[in-house]
N, C-alpha and C positions, 0 to 999 in steps of 0.2 A: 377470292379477293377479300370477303368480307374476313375470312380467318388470320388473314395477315393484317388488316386492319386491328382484330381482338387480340392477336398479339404483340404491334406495337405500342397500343393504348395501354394493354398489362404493362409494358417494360415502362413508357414512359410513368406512370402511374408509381412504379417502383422506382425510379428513380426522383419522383418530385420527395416519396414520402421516407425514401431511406438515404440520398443522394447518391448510390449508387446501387447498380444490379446486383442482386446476389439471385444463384439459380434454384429452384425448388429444394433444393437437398441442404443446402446454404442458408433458407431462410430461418431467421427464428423464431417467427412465429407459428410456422407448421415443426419447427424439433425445440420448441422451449426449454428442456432440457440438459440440449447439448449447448449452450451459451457459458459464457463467462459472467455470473453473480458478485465477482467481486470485484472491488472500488476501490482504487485509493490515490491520494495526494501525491506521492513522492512513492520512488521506489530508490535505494540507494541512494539517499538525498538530493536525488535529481527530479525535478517538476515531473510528474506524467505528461505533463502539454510539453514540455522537452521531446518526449520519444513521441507523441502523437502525430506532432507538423515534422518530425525528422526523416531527411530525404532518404535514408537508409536503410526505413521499415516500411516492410511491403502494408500496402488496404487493408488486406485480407487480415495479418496481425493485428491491425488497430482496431478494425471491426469487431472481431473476434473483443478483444478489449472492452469494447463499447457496449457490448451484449449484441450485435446489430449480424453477426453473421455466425452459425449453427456449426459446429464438426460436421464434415465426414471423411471418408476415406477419397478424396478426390486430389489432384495435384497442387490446391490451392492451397488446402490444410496441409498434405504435405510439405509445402514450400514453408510456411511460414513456422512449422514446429521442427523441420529441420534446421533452420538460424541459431537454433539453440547452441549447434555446433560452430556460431558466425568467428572469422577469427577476429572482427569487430568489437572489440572490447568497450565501446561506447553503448552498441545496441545490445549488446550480450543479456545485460541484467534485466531490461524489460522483455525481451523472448525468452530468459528465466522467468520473470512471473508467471507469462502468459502458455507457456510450458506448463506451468503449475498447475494455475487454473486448466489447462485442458484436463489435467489428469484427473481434476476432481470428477468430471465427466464424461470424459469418453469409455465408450464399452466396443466390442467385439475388436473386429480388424485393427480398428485403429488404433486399440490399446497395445498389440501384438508390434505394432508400428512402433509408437510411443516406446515402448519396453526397448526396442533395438538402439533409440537415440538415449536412455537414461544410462543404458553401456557404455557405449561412445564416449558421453559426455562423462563419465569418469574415468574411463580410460586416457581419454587425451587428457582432460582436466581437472584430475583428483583434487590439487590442491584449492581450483573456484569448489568442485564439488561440495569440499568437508565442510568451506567456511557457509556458503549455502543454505547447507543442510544444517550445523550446528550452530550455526550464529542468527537462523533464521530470519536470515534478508528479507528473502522474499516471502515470507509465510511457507516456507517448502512443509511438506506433507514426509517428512521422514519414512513412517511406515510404509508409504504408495510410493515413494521412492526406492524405497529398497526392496518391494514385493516384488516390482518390476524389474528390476535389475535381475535378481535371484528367478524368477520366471524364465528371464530371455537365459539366460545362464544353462540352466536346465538341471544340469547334472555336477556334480564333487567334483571329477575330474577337472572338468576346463572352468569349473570356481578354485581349486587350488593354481591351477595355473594363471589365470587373469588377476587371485590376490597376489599372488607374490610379485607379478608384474605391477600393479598398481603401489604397493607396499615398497617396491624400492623408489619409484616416481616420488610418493611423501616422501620416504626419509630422504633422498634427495633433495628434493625442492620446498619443502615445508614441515620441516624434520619437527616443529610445532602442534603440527595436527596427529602425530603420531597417535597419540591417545585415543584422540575421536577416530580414527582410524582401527583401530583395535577394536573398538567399541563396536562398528559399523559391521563390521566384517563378519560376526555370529547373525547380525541382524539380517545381513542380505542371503547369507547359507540358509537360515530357516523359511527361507522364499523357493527353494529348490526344489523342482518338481521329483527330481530321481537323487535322492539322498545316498 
């Protein structure tokens, strides 16, 4: 009895002083590390308090956000660095920052996670990809972008086949990025584990 007592006094406790639960692994005060450090006003000239009160983005991203909630490999973090892929095109640009910012921090598993969604996400959407990456919306990390990418890739083989599939999507749809595109393509091959 007294145990269940000391642990709704923790939770409530956690809740007065962060306004919501987050679980040991979650916390950031025991992973300081794994948090989000950066801050800013606007992302894509949209208010932050815009995407923060918006019904569309899950706690777990704003916290993250806020510095208030840690990575790990659990289905919370899952959930919200998968959005990245949202077809959402409201929330899209802030689960791109906050995408970002994870990268700066995340290590083991979850980077191997992360690596599988920065494919994805220029696969379906080279053309948000380039502007992204070269126009630097969101503060993107170019090189930890494309080590990533080139990582999950692995091997020449299915990098020649994935550019030339991504390579006709630009000239297709954004025959403009073409350039940054060329550019991109040496950068993400020298990420390749089996050359």
């Amino acid at each position: 009895m007294r145990l269940i007592f000391v642990i709704c006094f923790l939770k409530a406790t956690s809740i007065l002083v962060h306004g919501q639960v987050v679980s040991d692994k979650n916390d950031p005060r025991k992973h300081p590390t794994l948090i989000n450090k950066t801050f800013v006003t606007k992302i894509e000239g949209q208010s932050i308090d815009f995407y923060l009160v918006h019904k569309d983005i899950g706690l777990p991203a704003k916290m993250f956000y806020r510095g208030q909630y840690a990575l790990y490999d659990d289905e919370e973090t899952f959930g919200f660095l998968d959005s990245l892929l949202t077809k959402n095109t409201e929330t899209r640009p802030f689960y791109f920052f906050v995408f970002n910012q994870a990268m700066k921090v995340t290590d083991g598993a979850l980077s191997e996670y992360m690596a599988n969604i920065c494919l994805r996400y220029l696969e379906t959407m080279p053309c948000e990809f380039l502007r992204n990456i070269f126009q630097n919306v969101s503060k993107a990390d170019r090189n930890t972008w494309t080590s990533f990418i080139g990582w999950q890739i692995y091997d020449k083989k299915t990098f020649d086949k994935i550019m030339m599939a991504v390579g006709k999507n630009v000239s297709t749809n954004c025959s403009s990025q073409k350039q940054a595109w060329d550019k991109l393509k040496p950068e993400i091959e020298n990420g390749l584990e089996v050359k």
